[in-house]
Kinemage of the C-alpha trace (Angstrom):
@kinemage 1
@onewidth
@group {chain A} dominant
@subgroup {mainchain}
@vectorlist {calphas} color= white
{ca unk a 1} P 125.592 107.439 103.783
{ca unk a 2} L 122.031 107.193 104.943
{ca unk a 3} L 120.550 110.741 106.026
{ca unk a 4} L 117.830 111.001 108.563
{ca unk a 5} L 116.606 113.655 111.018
{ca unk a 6} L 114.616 112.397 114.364
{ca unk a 7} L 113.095 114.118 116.732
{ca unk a 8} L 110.804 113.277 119.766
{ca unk a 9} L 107.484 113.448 120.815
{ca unk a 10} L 106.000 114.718 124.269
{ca unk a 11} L 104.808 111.171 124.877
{ca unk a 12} L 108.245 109.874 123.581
{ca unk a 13} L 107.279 108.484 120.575
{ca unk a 14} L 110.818 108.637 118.703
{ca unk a 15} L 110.207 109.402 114.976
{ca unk a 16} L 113.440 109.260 112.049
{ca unk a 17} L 112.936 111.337 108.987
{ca unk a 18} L 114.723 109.891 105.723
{ca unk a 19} L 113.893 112.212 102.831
{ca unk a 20} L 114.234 110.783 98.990
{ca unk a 21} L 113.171 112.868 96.188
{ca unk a 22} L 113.543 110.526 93.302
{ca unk a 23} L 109.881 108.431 94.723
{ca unk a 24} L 106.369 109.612 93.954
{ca unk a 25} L 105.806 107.042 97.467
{ca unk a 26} L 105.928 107.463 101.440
{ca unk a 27} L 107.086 104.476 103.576
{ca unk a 28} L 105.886 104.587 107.013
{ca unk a 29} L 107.588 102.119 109.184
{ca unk a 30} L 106.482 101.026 113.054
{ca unk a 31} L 109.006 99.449 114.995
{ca unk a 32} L 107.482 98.257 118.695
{ca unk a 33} L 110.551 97.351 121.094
{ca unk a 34} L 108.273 93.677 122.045
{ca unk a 35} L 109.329 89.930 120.898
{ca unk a 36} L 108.864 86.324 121.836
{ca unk a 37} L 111.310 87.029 124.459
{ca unk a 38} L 109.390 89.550 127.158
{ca unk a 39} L 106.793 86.833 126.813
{ca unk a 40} L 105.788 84.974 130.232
{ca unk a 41} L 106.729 81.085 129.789
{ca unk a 42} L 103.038 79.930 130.175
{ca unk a 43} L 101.624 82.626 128.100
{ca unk a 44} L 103.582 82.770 124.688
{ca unk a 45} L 103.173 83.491 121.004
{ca unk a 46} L 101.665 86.677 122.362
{ca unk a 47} L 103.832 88.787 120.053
{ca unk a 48} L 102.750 87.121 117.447
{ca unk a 49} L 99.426 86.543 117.866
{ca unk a 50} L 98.996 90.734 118.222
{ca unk a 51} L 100.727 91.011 114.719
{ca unk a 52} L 97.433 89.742 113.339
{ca unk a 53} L 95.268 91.239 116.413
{ca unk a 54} L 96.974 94.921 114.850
{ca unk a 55} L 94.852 94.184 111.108
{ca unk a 56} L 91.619 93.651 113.276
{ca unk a 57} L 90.466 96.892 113.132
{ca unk a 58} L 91.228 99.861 115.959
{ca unk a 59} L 88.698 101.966 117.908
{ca unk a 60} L 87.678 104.598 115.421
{ca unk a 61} L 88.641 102.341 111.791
{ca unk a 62} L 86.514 99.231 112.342
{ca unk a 63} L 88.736 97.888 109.245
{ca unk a 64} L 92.524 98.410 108.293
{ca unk a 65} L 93.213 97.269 105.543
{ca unk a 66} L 90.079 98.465 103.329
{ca unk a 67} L 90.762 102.534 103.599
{ca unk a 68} L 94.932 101.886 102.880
{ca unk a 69} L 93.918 99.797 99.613
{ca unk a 70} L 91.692 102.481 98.759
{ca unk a 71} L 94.118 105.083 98.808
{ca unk a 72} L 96.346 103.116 96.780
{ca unk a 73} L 98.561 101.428 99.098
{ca unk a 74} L 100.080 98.182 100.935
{ca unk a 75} L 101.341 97.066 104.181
{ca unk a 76} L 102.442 93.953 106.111
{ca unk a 77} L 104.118 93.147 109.233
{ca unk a 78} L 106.502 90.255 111.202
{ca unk a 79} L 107.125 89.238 114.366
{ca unk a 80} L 110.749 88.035 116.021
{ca unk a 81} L 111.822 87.135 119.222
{ca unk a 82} L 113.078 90.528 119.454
{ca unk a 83} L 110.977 92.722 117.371
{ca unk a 84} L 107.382 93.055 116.378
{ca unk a 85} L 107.392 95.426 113.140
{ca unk a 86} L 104.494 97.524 110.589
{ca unk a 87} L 105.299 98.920 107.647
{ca unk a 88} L 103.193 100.688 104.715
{ca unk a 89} L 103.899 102.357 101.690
{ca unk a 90} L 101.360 104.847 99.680
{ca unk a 91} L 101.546 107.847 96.943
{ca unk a 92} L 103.016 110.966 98.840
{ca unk a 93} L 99.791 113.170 98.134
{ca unk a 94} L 97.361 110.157 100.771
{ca unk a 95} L 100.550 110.291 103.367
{ca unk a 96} L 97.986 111.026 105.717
{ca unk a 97} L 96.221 108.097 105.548
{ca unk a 98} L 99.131 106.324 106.953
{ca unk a 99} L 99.711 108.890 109.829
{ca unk a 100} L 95.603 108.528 110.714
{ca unk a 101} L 95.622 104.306 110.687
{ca unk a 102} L 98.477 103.896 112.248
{ca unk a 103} L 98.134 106.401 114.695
{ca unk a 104} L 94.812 104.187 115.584
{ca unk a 105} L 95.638 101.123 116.135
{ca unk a 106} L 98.539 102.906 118.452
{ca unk a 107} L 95.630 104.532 120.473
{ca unk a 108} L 93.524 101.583 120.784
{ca unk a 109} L 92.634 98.128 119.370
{ca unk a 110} L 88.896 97.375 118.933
{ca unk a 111} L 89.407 94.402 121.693
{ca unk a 112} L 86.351 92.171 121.518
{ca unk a 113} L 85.701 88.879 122.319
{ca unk a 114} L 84.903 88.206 118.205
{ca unk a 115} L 88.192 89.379 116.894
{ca unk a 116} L 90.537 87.631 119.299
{ca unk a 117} L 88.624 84.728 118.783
{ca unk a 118} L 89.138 85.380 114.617
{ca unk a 119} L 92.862 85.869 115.096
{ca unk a 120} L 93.159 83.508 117.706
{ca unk a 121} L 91.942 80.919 114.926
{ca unk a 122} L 94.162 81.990 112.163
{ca unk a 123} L 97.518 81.909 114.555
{ca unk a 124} L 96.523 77.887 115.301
{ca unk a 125} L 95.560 77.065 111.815
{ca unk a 126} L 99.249 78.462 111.471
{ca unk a 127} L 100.954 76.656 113.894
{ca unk a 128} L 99.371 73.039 112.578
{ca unk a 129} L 100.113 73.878 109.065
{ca unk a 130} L 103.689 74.934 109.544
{ca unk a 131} L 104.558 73.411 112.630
{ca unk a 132} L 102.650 70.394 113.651
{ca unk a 133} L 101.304 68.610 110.255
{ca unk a 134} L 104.669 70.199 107.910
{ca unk a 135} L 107.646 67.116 107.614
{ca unk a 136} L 110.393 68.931 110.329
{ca unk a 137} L 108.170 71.202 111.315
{ca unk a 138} L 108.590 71.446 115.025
{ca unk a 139} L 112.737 71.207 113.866
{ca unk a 140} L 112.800 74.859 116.266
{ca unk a 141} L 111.314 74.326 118.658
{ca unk a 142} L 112.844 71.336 119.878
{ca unk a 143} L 116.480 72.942 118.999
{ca unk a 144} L 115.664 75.872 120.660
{ca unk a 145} L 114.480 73.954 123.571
{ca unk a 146} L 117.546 72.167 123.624
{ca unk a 147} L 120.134 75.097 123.248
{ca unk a 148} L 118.224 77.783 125.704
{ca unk a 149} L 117.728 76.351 128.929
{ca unk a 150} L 116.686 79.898 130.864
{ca unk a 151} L 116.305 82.632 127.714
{ca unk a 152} L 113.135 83.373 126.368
{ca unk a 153} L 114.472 82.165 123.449
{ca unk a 154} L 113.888 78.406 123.856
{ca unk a 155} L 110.744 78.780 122.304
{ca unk a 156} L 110.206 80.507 118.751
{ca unk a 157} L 108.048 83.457 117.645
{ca unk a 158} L 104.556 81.317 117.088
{ca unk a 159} L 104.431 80.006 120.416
{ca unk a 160} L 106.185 76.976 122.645
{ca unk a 161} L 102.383 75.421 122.747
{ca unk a 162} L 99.397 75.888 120.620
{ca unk a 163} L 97.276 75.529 123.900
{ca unk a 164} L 98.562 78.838 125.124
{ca unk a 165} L 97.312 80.435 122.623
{ca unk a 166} L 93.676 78.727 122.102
{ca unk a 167} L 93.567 79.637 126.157
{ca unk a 168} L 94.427 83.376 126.016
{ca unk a 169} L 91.632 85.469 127.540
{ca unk a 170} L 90.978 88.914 126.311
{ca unk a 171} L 91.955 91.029 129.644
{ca unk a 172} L 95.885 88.968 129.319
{ca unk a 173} L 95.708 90.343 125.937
{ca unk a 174} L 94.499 93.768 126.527
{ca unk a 175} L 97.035 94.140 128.976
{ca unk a 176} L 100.335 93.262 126.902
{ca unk a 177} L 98.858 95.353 124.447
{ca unk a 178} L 99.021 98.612 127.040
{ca unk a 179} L 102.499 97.328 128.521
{ca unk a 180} L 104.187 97.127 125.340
{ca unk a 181} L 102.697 98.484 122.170
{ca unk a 182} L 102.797 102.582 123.547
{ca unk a 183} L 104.412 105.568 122.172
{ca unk a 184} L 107.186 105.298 124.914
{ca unk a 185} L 107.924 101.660 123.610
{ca unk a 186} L 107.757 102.767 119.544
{ca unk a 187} L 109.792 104.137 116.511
{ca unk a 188} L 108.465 105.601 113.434
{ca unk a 189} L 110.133 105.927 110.616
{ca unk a 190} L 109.069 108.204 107.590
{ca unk a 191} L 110.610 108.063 104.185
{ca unk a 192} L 109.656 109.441 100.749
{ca unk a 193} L 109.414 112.965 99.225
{ca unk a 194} L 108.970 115.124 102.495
{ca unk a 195} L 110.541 117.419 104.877
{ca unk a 196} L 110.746 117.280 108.381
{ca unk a 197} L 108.540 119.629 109.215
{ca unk a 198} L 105.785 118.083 107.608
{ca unk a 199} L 106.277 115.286 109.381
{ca unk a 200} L 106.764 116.614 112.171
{ca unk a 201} L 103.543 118.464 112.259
{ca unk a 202} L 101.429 115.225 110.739
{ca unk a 203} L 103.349 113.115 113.943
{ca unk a 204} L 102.066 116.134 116.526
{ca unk a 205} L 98.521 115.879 115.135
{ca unk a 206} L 97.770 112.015 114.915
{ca unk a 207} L 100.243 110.857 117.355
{ca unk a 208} L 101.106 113.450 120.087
{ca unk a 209} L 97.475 112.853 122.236
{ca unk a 210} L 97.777 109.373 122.490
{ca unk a 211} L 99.196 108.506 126.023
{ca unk a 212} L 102.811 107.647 126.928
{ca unk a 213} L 102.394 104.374 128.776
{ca unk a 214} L 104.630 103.128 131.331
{ca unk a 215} L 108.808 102.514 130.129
{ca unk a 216} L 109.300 99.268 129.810
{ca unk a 217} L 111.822 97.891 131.651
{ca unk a 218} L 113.274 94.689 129.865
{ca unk a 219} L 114.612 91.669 132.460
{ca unk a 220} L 115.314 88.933 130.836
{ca unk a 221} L 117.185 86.172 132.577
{ca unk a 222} L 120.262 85.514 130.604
{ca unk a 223} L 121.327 82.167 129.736
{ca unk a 224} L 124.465 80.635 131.648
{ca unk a 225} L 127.507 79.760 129.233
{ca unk a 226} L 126.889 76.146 128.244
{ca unk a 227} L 129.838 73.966 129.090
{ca unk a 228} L 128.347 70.414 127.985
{ca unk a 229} L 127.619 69.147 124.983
{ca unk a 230} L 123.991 68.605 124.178
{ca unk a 231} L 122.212 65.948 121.752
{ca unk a 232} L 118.583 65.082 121.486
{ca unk a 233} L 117.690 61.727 119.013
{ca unk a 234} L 114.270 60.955 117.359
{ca unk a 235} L 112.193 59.373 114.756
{ca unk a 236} L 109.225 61.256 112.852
{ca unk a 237} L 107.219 60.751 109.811
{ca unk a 238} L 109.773 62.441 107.462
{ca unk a 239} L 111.301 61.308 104.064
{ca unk a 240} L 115.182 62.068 105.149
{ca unk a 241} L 116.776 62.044 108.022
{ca unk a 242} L 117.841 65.401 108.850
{ca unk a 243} L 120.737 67.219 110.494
{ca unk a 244} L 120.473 70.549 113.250
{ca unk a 245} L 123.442 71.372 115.003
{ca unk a 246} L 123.772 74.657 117.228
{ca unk a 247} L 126.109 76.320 118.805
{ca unk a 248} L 125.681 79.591 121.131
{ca unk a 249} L 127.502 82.950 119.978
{ca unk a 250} L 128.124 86.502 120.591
{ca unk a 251} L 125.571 89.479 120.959
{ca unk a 252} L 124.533 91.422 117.877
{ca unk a 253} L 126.499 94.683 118.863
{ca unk a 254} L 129.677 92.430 119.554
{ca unk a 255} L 132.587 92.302 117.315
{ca unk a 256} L 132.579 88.568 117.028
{ca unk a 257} L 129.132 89.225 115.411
{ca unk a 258} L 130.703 90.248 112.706
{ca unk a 259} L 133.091 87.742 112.266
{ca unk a 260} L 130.410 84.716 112.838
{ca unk a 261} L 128.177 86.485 109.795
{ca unk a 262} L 131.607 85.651 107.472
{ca unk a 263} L 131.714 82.434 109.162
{ca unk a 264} L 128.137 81.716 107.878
{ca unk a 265} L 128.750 82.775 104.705
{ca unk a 266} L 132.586 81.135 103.800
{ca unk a 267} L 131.178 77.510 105.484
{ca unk a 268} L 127.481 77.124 104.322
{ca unk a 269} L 125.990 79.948 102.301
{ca unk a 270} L 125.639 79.064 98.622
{ca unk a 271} L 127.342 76.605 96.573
{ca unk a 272} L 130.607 77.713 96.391
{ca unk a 273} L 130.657 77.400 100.401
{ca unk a 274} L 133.166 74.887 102.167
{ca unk a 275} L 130.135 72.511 103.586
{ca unk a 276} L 128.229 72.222 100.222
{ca unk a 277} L 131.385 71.599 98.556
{ca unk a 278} L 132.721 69.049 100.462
{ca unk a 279} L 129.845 67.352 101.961
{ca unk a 280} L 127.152 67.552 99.001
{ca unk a 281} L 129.022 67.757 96.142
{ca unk a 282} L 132.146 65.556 96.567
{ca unk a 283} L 131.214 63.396 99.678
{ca unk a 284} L 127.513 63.177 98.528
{ca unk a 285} L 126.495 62.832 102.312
{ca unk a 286} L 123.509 65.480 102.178
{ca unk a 287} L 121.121 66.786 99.479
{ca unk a 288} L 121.539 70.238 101.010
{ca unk a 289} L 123.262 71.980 103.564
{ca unk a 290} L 123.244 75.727 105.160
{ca unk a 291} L 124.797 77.366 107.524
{ca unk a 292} L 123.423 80.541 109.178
{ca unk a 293} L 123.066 82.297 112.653
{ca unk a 294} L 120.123 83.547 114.129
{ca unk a 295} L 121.073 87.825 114.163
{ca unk a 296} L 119.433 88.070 117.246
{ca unk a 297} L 119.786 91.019 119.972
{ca unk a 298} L 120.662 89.028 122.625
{ca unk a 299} L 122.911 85.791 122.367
{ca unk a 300} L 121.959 83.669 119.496
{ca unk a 301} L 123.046 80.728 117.407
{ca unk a 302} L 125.258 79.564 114.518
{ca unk a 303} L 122.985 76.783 112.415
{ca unk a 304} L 124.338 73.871 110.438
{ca unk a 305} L 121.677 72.497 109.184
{ca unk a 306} L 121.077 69.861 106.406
{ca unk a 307} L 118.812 66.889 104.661
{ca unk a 308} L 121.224 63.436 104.753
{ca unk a 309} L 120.848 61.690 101.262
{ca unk a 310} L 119.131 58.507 101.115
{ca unk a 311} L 121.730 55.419 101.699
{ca unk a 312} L 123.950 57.370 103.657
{ca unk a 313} L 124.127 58.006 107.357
{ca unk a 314} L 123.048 60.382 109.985
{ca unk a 315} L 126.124 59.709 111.720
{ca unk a 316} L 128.401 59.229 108.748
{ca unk a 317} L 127.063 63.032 107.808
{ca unk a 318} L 127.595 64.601 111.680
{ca unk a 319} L 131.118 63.154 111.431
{ca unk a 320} L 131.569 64.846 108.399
{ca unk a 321} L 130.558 67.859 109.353
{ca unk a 322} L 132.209 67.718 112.589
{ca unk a 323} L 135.422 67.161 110.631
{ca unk a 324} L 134.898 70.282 108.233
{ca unk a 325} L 134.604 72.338 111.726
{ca unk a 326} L 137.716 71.248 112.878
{ca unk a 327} L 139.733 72.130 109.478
{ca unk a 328} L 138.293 75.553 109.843
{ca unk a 329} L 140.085 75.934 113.609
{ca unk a 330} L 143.056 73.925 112.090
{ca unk a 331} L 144.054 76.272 109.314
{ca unk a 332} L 141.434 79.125 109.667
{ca unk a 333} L 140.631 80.948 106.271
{ca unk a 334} L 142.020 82.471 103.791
{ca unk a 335} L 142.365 86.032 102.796
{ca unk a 336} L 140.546 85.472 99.905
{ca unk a 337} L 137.990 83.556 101.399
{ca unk a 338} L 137.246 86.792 103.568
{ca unk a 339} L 137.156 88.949 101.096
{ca unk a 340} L 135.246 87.281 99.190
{ca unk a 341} L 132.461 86.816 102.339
{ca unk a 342} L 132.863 90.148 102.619
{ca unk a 343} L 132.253 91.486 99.142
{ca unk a 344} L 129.066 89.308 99.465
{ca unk a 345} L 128.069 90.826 102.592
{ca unk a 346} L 128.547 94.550 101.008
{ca unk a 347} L 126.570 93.695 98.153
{ca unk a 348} L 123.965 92.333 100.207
{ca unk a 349} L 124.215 95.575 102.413
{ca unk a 350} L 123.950 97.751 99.195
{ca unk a 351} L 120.959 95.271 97.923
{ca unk a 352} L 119.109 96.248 100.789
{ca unk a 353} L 119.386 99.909 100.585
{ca unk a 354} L 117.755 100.221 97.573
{ca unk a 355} L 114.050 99.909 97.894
{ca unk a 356} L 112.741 102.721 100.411
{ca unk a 357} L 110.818 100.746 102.584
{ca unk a 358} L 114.137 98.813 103.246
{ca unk a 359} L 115.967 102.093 104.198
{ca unk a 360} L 112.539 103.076 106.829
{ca unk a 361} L 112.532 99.507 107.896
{ca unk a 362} L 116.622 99.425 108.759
{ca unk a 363} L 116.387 103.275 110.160
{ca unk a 364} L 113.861 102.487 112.861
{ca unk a 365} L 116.090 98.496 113.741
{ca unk a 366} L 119.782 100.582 113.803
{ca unk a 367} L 117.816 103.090 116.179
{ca unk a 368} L 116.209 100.641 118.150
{ca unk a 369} L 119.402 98.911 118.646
{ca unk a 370} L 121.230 102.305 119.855
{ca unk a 371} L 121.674 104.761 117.657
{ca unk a 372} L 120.082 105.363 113.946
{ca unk a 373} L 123.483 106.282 112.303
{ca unk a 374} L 125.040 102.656 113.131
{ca unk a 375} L 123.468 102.012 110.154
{ca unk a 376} L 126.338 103.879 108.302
{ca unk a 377} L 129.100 102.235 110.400
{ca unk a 378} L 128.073 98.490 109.987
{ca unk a 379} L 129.591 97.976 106.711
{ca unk a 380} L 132.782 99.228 108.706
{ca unk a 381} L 132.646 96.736 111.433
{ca unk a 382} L 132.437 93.717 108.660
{ca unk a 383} L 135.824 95.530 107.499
{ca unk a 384} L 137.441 95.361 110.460
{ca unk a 385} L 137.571 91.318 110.652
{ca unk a 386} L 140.945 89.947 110.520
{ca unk a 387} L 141.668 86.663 108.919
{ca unk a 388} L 143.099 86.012 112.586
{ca unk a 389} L 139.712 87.330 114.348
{ca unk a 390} L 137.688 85.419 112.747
{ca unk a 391} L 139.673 82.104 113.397
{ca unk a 392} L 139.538 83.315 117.578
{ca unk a 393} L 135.553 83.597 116.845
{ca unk a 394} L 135.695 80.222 115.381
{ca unk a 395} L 137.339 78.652 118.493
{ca unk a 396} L 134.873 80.672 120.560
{ca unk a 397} L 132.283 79.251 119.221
{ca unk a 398} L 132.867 75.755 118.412
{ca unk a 399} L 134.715 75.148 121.766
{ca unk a 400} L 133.811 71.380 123.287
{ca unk a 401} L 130.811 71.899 125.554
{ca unk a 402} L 128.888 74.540 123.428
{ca unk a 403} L 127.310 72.357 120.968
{ca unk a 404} L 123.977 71.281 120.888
{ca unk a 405} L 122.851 67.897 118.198
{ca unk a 406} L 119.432 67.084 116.848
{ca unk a 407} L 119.077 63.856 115.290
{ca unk a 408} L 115.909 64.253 113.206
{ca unk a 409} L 115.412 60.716 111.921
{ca unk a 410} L 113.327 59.236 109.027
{ca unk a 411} L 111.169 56.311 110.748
{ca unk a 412} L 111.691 53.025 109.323
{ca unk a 413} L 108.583 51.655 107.765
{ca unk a 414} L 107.787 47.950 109.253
């Protein structure tokens, strides 16, 4: 059991208190309730883009990272489509440091024409080196594209276009910074060697005069159930041809959540999984295979993914894996194959728990997502998946209609 105290600023800045002893170290983590997903469609990567806007110095610390080094810590940050989050950790005896910097950039960001320019820079070198010049690299976006047809989440975290980015203009930024990064809109989360009451009084001082901002109020037009099937064919400069099939499942706070996380992990995580055993090792029809979901907030997506050996087959290998899908609603799994998915998945939640910035970091998402102490009930709702649940996710979920193809070809050299 994770313990935490939380209480609530005037300007409703929500802040969860996780005291640990055993650490000589603070962890200060900033949670902002802003993704890819409350981006406009001709203005995103906006989320993004503001994680690196955040190190560009606020309106009283022209630089961010110099003063946190100096006082012997580190920090970093990342950006989903749900989520946009900060984190730090220093000795206990500079925890103030963290309180002043962060409290900061909260207040204000030193918006100039210069620094959005800088940042604006580093986010397209970014999005050519990963996804325009990288083999697959634009993989995402053209799955996404193809599954989400009215969610924000047809395009990913960096952007649909690198053009709405290099064309952002300083008042569009200015204002999604006051609509969405405000007390009202944040959690902090404080772990280490203290009590409440310090932190309490350190939030009060740094925190409590910086305005409340307007609620946000979240519409996001929700994507229609997909009843056909989907597939999108093309060549690129690659040196495989490559497999992406998706397929649209259940909300994160939803039972069959749960049960598409074992899915994951009993058909394509690691090598004792059913896909890499079957279709790498005996069938030799890919070099690698994986099969993962997305963990978004809203609707997301199971991934098959995979790289189809040379001499075989792109359709030889989507056969095969088509076939492997079908044995799983055929005879469902075993007993043993769910407990052993879900011994993996309680090792992995025990994993994570261990390094305090983890615990800060998990705190602020569980409260984000509803309520702080889910946190100490998730391990339950893994527990609660019946051999016979899972197998009604499983027909859920790969039901004809809901399936979306990318062929990802190799192109032939003439």
């Amino acid at each position: 059991m994770l313990q935490f105290e939380r209480f609530t600023l005037e300007n409703g800045l929500r802040v969860l208190v996780h005291v640990d002893k055993a650490t000589p170290m603070v962890a200060m983590n900033i949670l902002y309730d802003v993704g890819a997903r409350d981006e406009e469609q001709r203005r995103t990567g906006f989320a993004h883009l503001f994680e690196h806007l955040m190190f560009g110095g606020s309106v009283n610390i022209p630089e961010y990272d110099e003063p946190l080094q100096m006082a012997g810590g580190e920090n970093n940050a990342y950006t989903t489509n749900d989520i946009t989050n900060y984190h730090l950790q220093l000795p206990l005896k500079n925890m103030e440091v963290a309180f002043w910097l962060e409290s900061d950039r909260m207040l204000s960001l030193a918006f100039s024409e210069k620094s959005l320019d800088v940042q604006r820079k580093v986010v397209s070198e970014e999005f050519k080196e990963h996804y325009l010049n990288k083999p697959y690299g634009d993989a995402w976006h053209l799955l996404r594209a193809l599954a989400y047809k009215t969610h924000p989440y047809q395009w990913p975290t960096i952007g649909k276009d690198l053009k709405q980015i290099e064309e952002a203009h300083l008042d569009e930024v200015k204002a999604f910074f006051y609509k969405h990064y405000r007390p009202l809109n944040a959690i902090m989360c404080v772990a280490g060697n203290v009590t409440a009451e310090q932190v309490k009084e350190l939030s009060e001082k740094w925190f409590g005069g910086i305005p409340a901002g307007e609620k946000y109020e979240r519409n996001v037009p929700q994507e229609p159930k997909q009843e056909e099937n989907r597939i999108s064919d093309l060549y690129a400069d690659v040196p495989l041809d490559a497999l992406y099939k998706a397929w649209h499942i259940g909300a994160r706070l939803t039972p069959p959540y749960y049960a598409t996380d074992l899915i994951t992990e009993i058909m394509g995580s690691g090598f004792s999984s059913r896909l890499y055993q079957r279709l790498v090792k005996e069938e030799q029809l890919f070099s690698n295979i994986n099969c993962y979901h997305t963990g978004s907030l809203d609707p997301g997506l199971l991934v098959i993914e995979g790289k189809i050996r040379e001499g075989k087959t792109i359709e030889a290998a989507n056969e095969a894996v088509e076939k492997e899908i079908a044995r799983l609603i055929a005879e469902g799994v075993t007993d043993s194959e769910l407990q052993k998915s879900k011994n993996k998945i309680e090792a992995m939640i025990a994993f994570e728990d261990m390094t305090l910035l983890n615990r800060a970091n998990n705190l602020a998402f569980y409260e984000l997502i509803g309520d702080a102490n889910l946190i100490n009930d998730e391990w339950n709702r893994y527990q609660a998946v019946t051999t016979s649940f899972l197998l009604d996710t499983a027909k859920e979920i790969f039901r004809e209609g809901n399936c979306n193809t990318l062929f990802y070809r190799k192109k032939v050299k003439e």
